[in-house]
C-alpha positions, 0 to 999 in steps of 0.5 A: 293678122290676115289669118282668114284670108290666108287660110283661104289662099292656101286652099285656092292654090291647092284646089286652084280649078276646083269649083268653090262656088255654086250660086244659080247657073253660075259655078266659080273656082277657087282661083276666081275667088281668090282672084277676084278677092285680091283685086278687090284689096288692091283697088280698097287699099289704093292712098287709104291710111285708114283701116278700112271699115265697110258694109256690105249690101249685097245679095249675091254671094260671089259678091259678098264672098269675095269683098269679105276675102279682100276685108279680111286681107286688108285686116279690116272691118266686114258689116254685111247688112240685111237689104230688107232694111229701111234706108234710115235703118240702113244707116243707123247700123253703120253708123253704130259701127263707124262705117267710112264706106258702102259697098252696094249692088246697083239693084239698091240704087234706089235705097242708096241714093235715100240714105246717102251722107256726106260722111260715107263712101259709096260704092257699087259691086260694078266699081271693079269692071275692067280693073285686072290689077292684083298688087303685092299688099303688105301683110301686116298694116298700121292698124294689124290685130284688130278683133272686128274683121266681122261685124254681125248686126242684131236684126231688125233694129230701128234704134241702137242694133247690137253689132257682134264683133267677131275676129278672124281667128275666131271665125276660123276656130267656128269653122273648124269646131264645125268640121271637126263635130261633123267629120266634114273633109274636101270633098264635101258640098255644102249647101247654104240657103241664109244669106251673107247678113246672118250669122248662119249663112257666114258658118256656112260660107267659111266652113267650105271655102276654108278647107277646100270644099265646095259651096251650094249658095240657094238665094231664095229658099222655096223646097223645091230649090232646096230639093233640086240643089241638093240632087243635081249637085250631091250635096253632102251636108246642110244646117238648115233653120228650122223654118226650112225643115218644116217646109221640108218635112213631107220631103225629108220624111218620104224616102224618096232617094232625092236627098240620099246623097246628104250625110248630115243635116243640122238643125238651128235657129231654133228648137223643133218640136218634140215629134217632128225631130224624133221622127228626123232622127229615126227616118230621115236616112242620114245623121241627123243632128239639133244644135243649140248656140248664139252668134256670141257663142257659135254651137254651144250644145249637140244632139247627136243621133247615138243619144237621141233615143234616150234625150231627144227632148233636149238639145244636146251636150256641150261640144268640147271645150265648152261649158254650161250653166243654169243660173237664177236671176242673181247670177247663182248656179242652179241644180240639176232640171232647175229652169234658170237662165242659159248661160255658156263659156266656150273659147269661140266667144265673141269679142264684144258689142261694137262701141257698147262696153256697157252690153258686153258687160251685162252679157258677162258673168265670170266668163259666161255669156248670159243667152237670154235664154231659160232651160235646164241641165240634167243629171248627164248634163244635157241641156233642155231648152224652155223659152226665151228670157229676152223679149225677142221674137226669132221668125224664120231664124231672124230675131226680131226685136218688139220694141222696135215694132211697138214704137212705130204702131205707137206713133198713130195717135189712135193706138193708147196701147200695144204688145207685139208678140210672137206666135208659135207657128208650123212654118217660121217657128214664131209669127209677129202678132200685133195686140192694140188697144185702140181709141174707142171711137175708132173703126177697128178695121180702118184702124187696121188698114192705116196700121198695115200702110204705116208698117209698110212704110216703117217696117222691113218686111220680116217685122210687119205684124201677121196679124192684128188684134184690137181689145179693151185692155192688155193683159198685167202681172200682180205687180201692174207689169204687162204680161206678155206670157198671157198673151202668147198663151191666148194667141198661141191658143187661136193660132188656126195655122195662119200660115197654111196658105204661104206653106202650100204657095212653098211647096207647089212651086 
C-alpha cells in the first residue's frame, strides 16, 4: 500500500511547477521532488527481494523528503536519525530496527566509517548522480501492507531506543486532521524549523506536500531566520516548539507587521507558561493555538483562541475523534480536576514499538495510550496539563532520557552518585542539570572538568549536562527512593536564567 506516495504523485502532477520546496536559496517543484523520489525507487529497488528497511542521515531536506517519497513508494521502511548522535548510538538504533541499508550525506563520512558493520549497506545522498532512470515499479510487492513505513526513534538513547511505528495511512490521516483543525488549503506556506528526525518536522513536511501547498524548511533556527523566512515568503501557518516561541517572544508580541502574513501559529512540544500564552492570544495578531499530544497519538487536545479567555490555563479540548481520560495508578477513572495520569484513545494511534511488544503492551489500557504524562480534566472536559509521570527531560522539544546520561557520568569511579534532571528554563523549556555525589577526596573542579571531557566524548550534544552540582548526599523519599521532585524544586529554585547568554547570542544575529 503506497498510499503516502500516491497522494503526493497526485498533487505533483497537478501542481507539477509549483514550488514545493523552499530550503536555503534553493526552490524546488513539485515535478522535481517527485522526479527525484522516483529515481531513488528505481535504483533502491534494482535485484532487491527483500523489503527495503533504510535509515536516514540526513540534514538536508530535499534529501530527506524525497528518499522518504521513494520508501514510501517502494511500501518500505523509513528510520531517519538524529546526526547528533554517537556513532555507536547510531548504530544501536538501527539495529533495534533490523536496518539492512544507511543512507548518508557525505558531510557523516566521518561518523559513517566509525560505525560501519558488515551487516549493513551504506550509501551516500551522491549515489544517484547522473542516474536519470525512473522505471515502472510495481505498486503492490511480496512484502505489501506493512505498517512500519515510518520509524520514529525516542531521542538520545544509548541503550534500547523506542522506535514508534507509524503506517502510511496513519501519517496521512495526521496530515489531514491537521488540515482540517487549521482549515489550511493549497495555497498555503508552511514554515518548518525541526528537523526530519523529530516527529514534528514529519507533521510539517506532510501536511504541505500532501495537499499541494508549499513548504518553508529553516535548517537552523536563530529568530532572525525564522523572522526573515516568514516575511520574504509570506508564510501563512507555523507549529512552532515552545523553545522557539520564547526566543521569539519580543518578535511576536511587538506588532511590527513582520509576520502579519501568518494566519495561525501552533504551539507544541511542550506547555507555555501561563502568561506568556495568554498574551499570545490577545496580541500576536493572527490565531493563535496551544496543542497537546505525543508521537504515539499525533494532537490529542486544542486550545483554540474562541476559548482562551475562559481556559487559557489548560491545554485545550479533545480534537475529534478522540477521547481522554484521567487515571490513578491502578489504571481507574478519576473525576473531574483529579491529578492522575493522561491517558488518550484517537484512531491516529501509532502501530506499536518496533520489536517491543512487551512496551506497547504496557503503553496500553482498554485502548488508550498511557502519556507518562499527569494533568486533569474539568468539568467541560478541557485537559490541564501538570508535569511529567515519566523521568523524561524534553529540552528544546527533544526528549532526553536521564538514565542514559547517568550511566556514562557513573562510569568515572569518582562519582558514588548521580541524579540527572531537568530545569525549567525561559529558553528550551527544560535544561539538563547533573547532581553528583563525588568521592570526598576529589577536587570538585577537576572533577568537573573530567566530567564535562567524558560527556563529550559520551554524549550527543543536546544530552550534555548545563550544569553540575556536587553534594553530600541525594536527597530520598520516606520510603528510601531518590526524589528527584526535591531536587528540580531547589534547582529550579537557583536557576539565575542560566541561558540568558545563549538567549541574547540568538537574537543578536
Amino acid at each position: 500500500m503506497t498510499y503516502l506516495y500516491d497522494l503526493f504523485r497526485d498533487q505533483a502532477q497537478h501542481f507539477a511547477q509549483k514550488t514545493a520546496l523552499i530550503s536555503g536559496d534553493a526552490r524546488y517543484s513539485y515535478e522535481t521532488l517527485l522526479r527525484q523520489a522516483d529515481r531513488w525507487a528505481t535504483y533502491l529497488f534494482a535485484g532487491q527481494q527483500k523489503r527495503p528497511r533504510i535509515a536516514l542521515l540526513t540534514e538536508d531536506p530535499f534529501h530527506s523528503i524525497s528518499l522518504s517519497l521513494a520508501i514510501a513508494r517502494l511500501d518500505g521502511a523509513c528510520v531517519p536519525t538524529n546526526p547528533q548522535l554517537l556513532p555507536e548510538q547510531l548504530l544501536a538504533c538501527w539495529q533495534a530496527t533490523d536496518v539492512d541499508r544507511v543512507i548518508y550525506e557525505p558531510a557523516f563520512e566521518r561518523k559513517i566509517r566509525a560505525c560501519d558493520r558488515g551487516d549493513m549497506e551504506f550509501l551516500t545522498t551522491d549515489e544517484i548522480t547522473g542516474y536519470e532512470e525512473e522505471g515502472d515499479l510495481d505498486t503492490v510487492f511480496p512484502w505489501s501492507d506493512q505498517k512500519d513505513f515510518l520509524i520514529t526513534l525516542s531521542s538520545g538513547s544509548t541503550g534500547a531506543p523506542k522506535p514508534i511505528m507509524l503506517s502510511q495511512e496513519v501519517k496521512v490521516a495526521r496530515a489531514r486532521q491537521t488540515w482540517d483543525l487549521y482549515q489550511l488549503t493549497s495555497d498555503d506556506v508552511v514554515l518548518c524549523a525541526s528537523p526530519y528526525f523529530h516527529s514534528l518536522g514529519q507533521r510539517l513536511v506532510y501536511v504541505p506536500l500532501l495537499m499541494g501547498a508549499t513548504l518553508v524548511h529553516l535548517s537552523r533556527f536563530t529568530p532572525k531566520k525564522w523572522l526573515d523566512l516568514v516575511e520574504e515568503n509570506r508564510v501563512s501557518f507555523v507549529i512552532g516548539v515552545s523553545s522557539h516561541l520564547y526566543t521569539l517572544k519580543d518578535y511576536l508580541l511587538d506588532g511590527s507587521g513582520r509576520i502579519d502574513s501568518l494566519k495561525i501559529i501552533v504551539t507544541s512540544s511542550a506547555p507555555i507558561d501561563v502568561d506568556f500564552k495568554g498574551r499570545l492570544f490577545r496580541t500576536v495578531g493572527c490565531r493563535f493555538h496551544e496543542i497537546y499530544g505525543a508521537t504515539e497519538v499525533a494532537i490529542a487536545t486544542d486550545l483554540a483562541p474562541e476559548y482562551a479567555g475562559e481556559k487559557y490555563a489548560t491545554v485545550g479540548f479533545p480534537c475529534k475523534g478522540v477521547g481522554v481520560r484521567i487515571l490513578d495508578d491502578a489504571g481507574n477513572e478519576l473525576s473531574y480536576n483529579a491529578i492522575g495520569e493522561i491517558a488518550v484513545k484517537t484512531p491516529l494511534s501509532f502501530e506499536g514499538y518496533y520489536g517491543r511488544s512487551d512496551l506497547t503492551r504496557a503503553a496500553m489500557k482498554d485502548g488508550y495510550f498511557l502519556t507518562g504524562d499527569l494533568g486533569s480534566l474539568d468539568e467541560d472536559g478541557f485537559l490541564s496539563y501538570v508535569s511529567r509521570k515519566k523521568d523524561i527531560i524534553i529540552s528544546g522539544g527533544i526528549n532526553i532520557y536521564p538514565g542514559d546520561i547517568e550511566k556514562v557520568l557513573l562510569g568515572q569511579p569518582a562519582i558514588k552518585e548521580v541524579a540527572v534532571i531537568g530545569v525549567d528554563d525561559r529558553l528550551l523549556g527544560e535544561v539538563v542539570v547533573a547532581v553528583c555525589v563525588a568521592d570526598r577526596e576529589e577536587n570538585v573542579d577537576n572533577m568537573e572538568r573530567e566530567l564535562r571531557g567524558v560527556a563529550d566524548r559520551h554524549l550527543a550534544p543536546f544530552q550534555r549536562p548545563l550544569k553540575y552540582f556536587f553534594v553530600d548526599n541525594l536527597p530520598l523519599t520516606h520510603s528510601g527512593k531518590l526524589s528527584k521532585q526535591s531536587l528540580r524544586e531547589k534547582y529550579n529554585a537557583m536557576n539565575e536564567d542560566w541561558t540568558l547568554a545563549l538567549r541574547m547570542m540568538l537574537r543578536g544575529e
